[in-house]
Steps between C-alpha positions, in 0.01 A plus 500: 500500500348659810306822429430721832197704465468799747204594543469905620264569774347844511293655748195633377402835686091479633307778478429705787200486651257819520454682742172629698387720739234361789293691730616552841225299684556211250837527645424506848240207456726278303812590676689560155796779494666699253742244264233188543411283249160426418287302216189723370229277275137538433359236730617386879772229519522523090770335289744684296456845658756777445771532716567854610712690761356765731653849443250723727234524740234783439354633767132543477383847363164673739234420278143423623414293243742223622379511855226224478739267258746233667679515188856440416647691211818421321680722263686335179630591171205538185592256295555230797112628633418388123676193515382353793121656456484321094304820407701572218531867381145578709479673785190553731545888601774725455585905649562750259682799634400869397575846509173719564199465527422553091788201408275289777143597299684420170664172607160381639301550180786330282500206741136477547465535095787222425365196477132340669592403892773741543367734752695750667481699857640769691691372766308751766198333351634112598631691857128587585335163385723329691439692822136488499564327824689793680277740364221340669695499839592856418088605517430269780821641730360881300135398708653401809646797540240720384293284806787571758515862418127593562505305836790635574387873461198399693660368764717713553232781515392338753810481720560857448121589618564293800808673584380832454184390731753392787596881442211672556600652833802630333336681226232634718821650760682668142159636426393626843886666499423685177671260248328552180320195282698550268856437673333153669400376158856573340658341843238163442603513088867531608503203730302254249763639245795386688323161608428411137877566425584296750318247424603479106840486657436184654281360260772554220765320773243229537430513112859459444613247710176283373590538151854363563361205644248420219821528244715272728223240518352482167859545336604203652196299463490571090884549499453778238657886528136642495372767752113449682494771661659840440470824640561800304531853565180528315304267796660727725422846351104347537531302834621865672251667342222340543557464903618901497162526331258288695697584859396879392181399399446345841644728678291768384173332499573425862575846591235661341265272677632634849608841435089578380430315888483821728739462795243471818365261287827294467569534856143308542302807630 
């Protein structure tokens, strides 16, 4: 008697793998595309990592705080993070989302009174500690500026008193002709006016132009969305005013020194 056994075959479906999402300089470094395959693990050149597939490339958000880090950051589903981490159901820091400023008071005093180590911050709190660094280039670029203003003013008081000097002659003519001290200072304050809004003109051009470079440079060099250098209608509002302000105050200083000069005496005689 001859038995045949038949033996079925069936194909047993694997799982598919996770998925992930990488940051876009990770990408760029590693050369790795949407649709790769990739093993994450704890440790370099580890054994038994997971298997995943790359489903999205996140582009790096503008925060300062990630300027001075050459970190890569990788995005994955919770309970995968837990997997791979072996922290179990612990987590080192978590955001809580709330919805005015009284939810925010109550949620810190329930977290802070939960448990011994639980301590909880406002986000604007962790913002500022972690931007101790810009805020100290904020004050120094704050006294820099403070520095160029004052010479600034003083020399262009200067320039203007050396311009009005070269006028003497000038003055003394529109005096002699019956021109009254008054019209020659407003004629002085009028000019300095219009140089001062000249030159914000060109100093916002130059301004400008320099603050594109300083993006394209340093946006390439950290590869990150971030703006150095911005100028704002704000930085404009003061820039103008300050040189309408100190190209008067020139202007009239200068004036008032020549038009008090009698005119034989600014002719030399």
């Amino acid at each position: 008697m001859i038995v045949l056994l038949f033996t079925a075959l069936g194909l047993v479906q694997q799982p598919a793998p996770r998925t992930i999402a990488i940051d876009e300089r990770l990408a760029a470094d590693a050369g790795i595309s949407i649709g790769d395959r990739v093993i994450v693990s704890t440790r370099p050149n580890a054994k038994g990592g997971d298997t995943v597939v790359v489903s999205g490339i996140v582009k790096r958000g503008a925060d300062p705080s990630e300027i001075a880090r050459s970190e890569y950051k990788i995005r994955m589903h919770l309970d995968q993070l837990q997997s791979l981490a072996g922290y179990g159901d612990r987590v080192d820091r978590f955001a809580v989302a709330t919805r005015d400023k009284a939810a925010t008071e109550s949620a810190l005093a329930a977290i802070n009174a939960a448990a011994f180590g639980f301590e909880a911050h406002r986000s604007r709190d962790i913002a500022v500690g972690t931007s101790k660094t810009f805020q100290v280039v904020s004050r120094f670029h704050k006294a820099i500026g403070l520095i160029t203003i004052v010479a600034s003013a003083i020399f262009l008081l200067c320039v203007m008193l050396l311009k009005v000097e070269e006028r003497r002659r000038d003055v003394a003519a529109l005096r002699l002709m019956g021109i009254s001290r008054t019209t020659v200072v407003k004629a002085v304050v009028a000019e300095a006016a219009l140089l001062a809004l000249v030159g914000s003109a060109l100093g916002i051009g130059i301004g400008w132009a320099a603050s594109q470079f300083i993006n394209w440079y340093y946006q390439g060099v950290y590869r990150t969305p971030l703006h150095f250098s911005v100028i704002t209608a704000d930085i404009v509002t003061l820039a103008v005013t300050l040189s309408l302000v100190l190209g008067i105050g020139a202007g009239l200083l200068a004036s008032l020194r020549l038009v008090r000069t009698p005119p034989l005496a600014l002719f030399g005689r």
